[in-house]
N, C-alpha and C positions, 0 to 999 in steps of 0.2 A: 739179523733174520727177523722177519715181520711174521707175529703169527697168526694163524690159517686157523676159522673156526672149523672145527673138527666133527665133532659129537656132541648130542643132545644127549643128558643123561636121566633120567626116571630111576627112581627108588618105586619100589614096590612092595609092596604086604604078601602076594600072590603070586608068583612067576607063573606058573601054567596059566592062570585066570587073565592077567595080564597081556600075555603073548595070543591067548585066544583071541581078543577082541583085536587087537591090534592086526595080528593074519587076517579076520576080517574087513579088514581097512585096506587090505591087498599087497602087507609088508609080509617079505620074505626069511621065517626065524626058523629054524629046525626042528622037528618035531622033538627032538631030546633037550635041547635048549630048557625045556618045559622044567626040569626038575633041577638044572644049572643055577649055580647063586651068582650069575654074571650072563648076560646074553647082548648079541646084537646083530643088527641089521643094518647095511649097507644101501645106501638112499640114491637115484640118481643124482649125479653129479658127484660121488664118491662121499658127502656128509652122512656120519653113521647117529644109526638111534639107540643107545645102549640103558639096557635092564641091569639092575643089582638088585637082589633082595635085601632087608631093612638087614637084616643077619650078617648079610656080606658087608655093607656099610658099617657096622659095627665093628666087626672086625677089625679095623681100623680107625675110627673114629667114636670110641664110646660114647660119648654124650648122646644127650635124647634125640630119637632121631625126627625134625620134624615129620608134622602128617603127613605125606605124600602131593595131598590133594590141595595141601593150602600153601603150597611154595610157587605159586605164580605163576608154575610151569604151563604152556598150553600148546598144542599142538595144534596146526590146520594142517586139512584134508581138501585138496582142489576134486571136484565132481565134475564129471559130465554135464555139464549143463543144470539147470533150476530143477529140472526134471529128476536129476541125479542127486541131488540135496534132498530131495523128499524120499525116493525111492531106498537110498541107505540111513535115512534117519529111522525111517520106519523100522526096517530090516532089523536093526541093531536093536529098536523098543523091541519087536517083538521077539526079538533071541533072547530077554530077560535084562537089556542092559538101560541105565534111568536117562533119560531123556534128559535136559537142561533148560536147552529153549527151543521151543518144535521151530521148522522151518518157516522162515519171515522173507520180506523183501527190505533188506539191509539199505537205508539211504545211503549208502557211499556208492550203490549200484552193484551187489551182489544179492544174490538168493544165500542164503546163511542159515546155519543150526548149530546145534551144542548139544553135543552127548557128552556124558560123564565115562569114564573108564572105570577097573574096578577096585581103584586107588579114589574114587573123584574127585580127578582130573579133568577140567575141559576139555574136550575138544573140539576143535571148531572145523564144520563139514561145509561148505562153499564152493560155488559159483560164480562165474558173472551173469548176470542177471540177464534174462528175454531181451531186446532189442523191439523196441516198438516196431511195427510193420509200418513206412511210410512212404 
C-alpha cells in the first residue's frame, strides 16, 4: 500500500483563538470544537487540517512541546484574485490579527501576503497576479 497524504496538523496554545481566525479563512470547524483538545476540518479534495491543543499533545508525548510558530508549518490561502489578497489581509489586521508581510507583487507572478495566526504561524494569502492588458 502506498501512502496517501492525509492531514496537516497544527499544535496550538489557544483552540477557540485558533479555530476563530481560521473560520475567517472560510474553513468549516464547529462552533463547539472551540473548547475540544483535538478538532478538524475536512479540505476540498478530502485532505483534512487538524487542531490539538499543546495539552492534548502532551498527553502523549511529554517532552517540551515545540513553539507552535516555529516548526516550519505554513499554510496558503488561494484568494480571489490581487484584489482578494489585499481585501483579506486587511480584514484580518484589522479584526486584531499581526500582519507578516502586507501584500506585494511576488516575482514568481503572484499577488502574495502573510499573516500570522494566534500561535505565529504563517500564513500565506495569494493570488495570481493581474495579467497586463495587451
Amino acid at each position: 500500500m502506498t501512502p496517501r497524504f492525509d492531514a496537516i496538523g497544527l499544535v496550538v496554545s489557544d483552540m477557540a483563538a485558533s479555530l476563530a481566525f481560521y473560520r475567517r479563512l472560510g474553513l468549516d470547524v464547529p462552533p463547539e470544537a472551540d473548547s475540544a483538545p483535538h478538532a478538524e476540518a475536512v479540505l476540498p479534495g478530502g485532505l483534512r487540517l487538524m487542531w490539538d491543543t499543546e495539552e492534548a499533545v502532551r498527553a502523549f508525548d511529554p517532552g517540551p512541546a515545540e513553539a507552535p510558530g516555529t516548526g516550519g508549518t505554513a499554510l496558503a490561502f488561494r484568494c480571489d484574485g490581487p484584489a482578494g489578497v489585499d481585501a483579506l489581509y486587511e480584514e484580518l489586521v484589522a479584526a486584531g490579527y499581526r500582519g507578516h508581510l502586507p501584500p506585494w507583487d511576488a516575482p514568481w507572478g503572484q499577488r502574495y501576503a502573510v499573516v500570522l495566526d494566534p500561535d505565529g504561524r504563517g500564513v500565506d494569502l495569494f493570488a495570481d497576479a493581474a495579467r497586463p492588458a495587451g
